[in-house]
C-alpha positions as CSV (number, residue, x, y, z in Angstrom):
1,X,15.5,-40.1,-16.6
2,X,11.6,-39.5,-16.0
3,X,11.1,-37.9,-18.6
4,X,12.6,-39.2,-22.6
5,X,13.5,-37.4,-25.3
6,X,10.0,-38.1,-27.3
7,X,7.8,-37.5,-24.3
8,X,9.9,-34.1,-24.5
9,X,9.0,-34.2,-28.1
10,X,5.6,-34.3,-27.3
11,X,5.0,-31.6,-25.2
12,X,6.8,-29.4,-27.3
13,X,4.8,-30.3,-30.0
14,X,1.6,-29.9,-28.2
15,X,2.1,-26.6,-26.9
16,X,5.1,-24.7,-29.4
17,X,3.9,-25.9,-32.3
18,X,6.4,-28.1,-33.4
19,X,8.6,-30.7,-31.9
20,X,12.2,-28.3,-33.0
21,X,10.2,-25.2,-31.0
22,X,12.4,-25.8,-27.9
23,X,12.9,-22.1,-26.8
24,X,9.2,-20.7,-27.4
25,X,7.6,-19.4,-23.6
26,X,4.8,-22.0,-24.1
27,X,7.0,-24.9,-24.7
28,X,9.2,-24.1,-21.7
29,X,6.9,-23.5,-19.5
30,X,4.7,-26.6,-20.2
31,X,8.1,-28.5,-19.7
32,X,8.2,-26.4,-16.5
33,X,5.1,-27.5,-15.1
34,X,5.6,-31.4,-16.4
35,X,8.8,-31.4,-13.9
36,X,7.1,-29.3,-10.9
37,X,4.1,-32.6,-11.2
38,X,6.8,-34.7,-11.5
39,X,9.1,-33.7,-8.6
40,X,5.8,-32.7,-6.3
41,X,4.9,-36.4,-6.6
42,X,8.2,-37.1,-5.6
43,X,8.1,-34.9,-2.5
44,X,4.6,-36.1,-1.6
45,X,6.5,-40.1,-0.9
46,X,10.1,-38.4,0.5
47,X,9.4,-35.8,2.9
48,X,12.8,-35.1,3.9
49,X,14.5,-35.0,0.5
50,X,15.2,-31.2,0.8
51,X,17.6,-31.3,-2.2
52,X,15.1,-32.0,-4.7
53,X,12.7,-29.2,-2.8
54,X,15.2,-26.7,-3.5
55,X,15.2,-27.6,-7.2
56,X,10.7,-27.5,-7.3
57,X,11.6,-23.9,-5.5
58,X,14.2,-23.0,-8.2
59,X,11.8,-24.3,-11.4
60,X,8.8,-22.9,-10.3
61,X,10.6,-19.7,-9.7
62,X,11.6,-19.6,-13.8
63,X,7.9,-20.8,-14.7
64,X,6.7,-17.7,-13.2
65,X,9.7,-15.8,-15.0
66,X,8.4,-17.2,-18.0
67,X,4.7,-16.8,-17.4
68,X,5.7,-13.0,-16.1
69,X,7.6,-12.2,-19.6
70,X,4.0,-13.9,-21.4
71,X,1.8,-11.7,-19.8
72,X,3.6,-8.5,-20.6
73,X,3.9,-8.7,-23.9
74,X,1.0,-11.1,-25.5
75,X,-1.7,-11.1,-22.9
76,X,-3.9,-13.3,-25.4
77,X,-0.5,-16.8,-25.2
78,X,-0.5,-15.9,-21.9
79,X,-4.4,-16.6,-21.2
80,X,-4.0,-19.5,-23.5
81,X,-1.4,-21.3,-22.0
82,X,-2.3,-20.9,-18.6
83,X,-6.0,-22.2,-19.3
84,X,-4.5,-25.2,-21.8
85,X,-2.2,-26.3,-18.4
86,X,-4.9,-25.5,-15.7
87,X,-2.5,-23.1,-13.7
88,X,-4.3,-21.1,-11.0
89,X,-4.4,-17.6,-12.6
């Protein structure tokens, strides 16, 4: 797969504050946006491959779950982890 265990490690120590901090909003949605790069890059080469466009549709539907549940209850994570992975908002 794309993506190993330590490069998983990695981002989950980077942005939940340790590498066991699997199920923290930051940490998922940080792994979020490193698959949505990931499979964009794949779209860009394989135009047709609607299979895999579903599944970009379906992940960044739960990043903006995730990033929907951070801004309701701690607006200050939610401004953090949004300007740490240059998102949009």
């Amino acid at each position: 797969m794309y993506l190993t265990t330590e490069a998983k490690k990695a981002i989950f120590k980077q942005h939940g504050g340790s590498d066991k901090n699997t199920g923290s909003a930051e940490s998922q949605i940080a792994l979020f946006t490193e698959r949505i790069n990931h499979l964009t890059g794949h779209l860009k080469t394989n135009k047709k491959d609607h299979a895999t466009e579903k599944s970009l549709m379906a992940l960044v539907g739960k990043r903006k779950q995730q990033l929907n549940y951070l801004k309701m209850y701690d607006i200050e994570r939610y401004r953090a982890i949004i300007g740490k992975l240059g998102l949009r908002k």
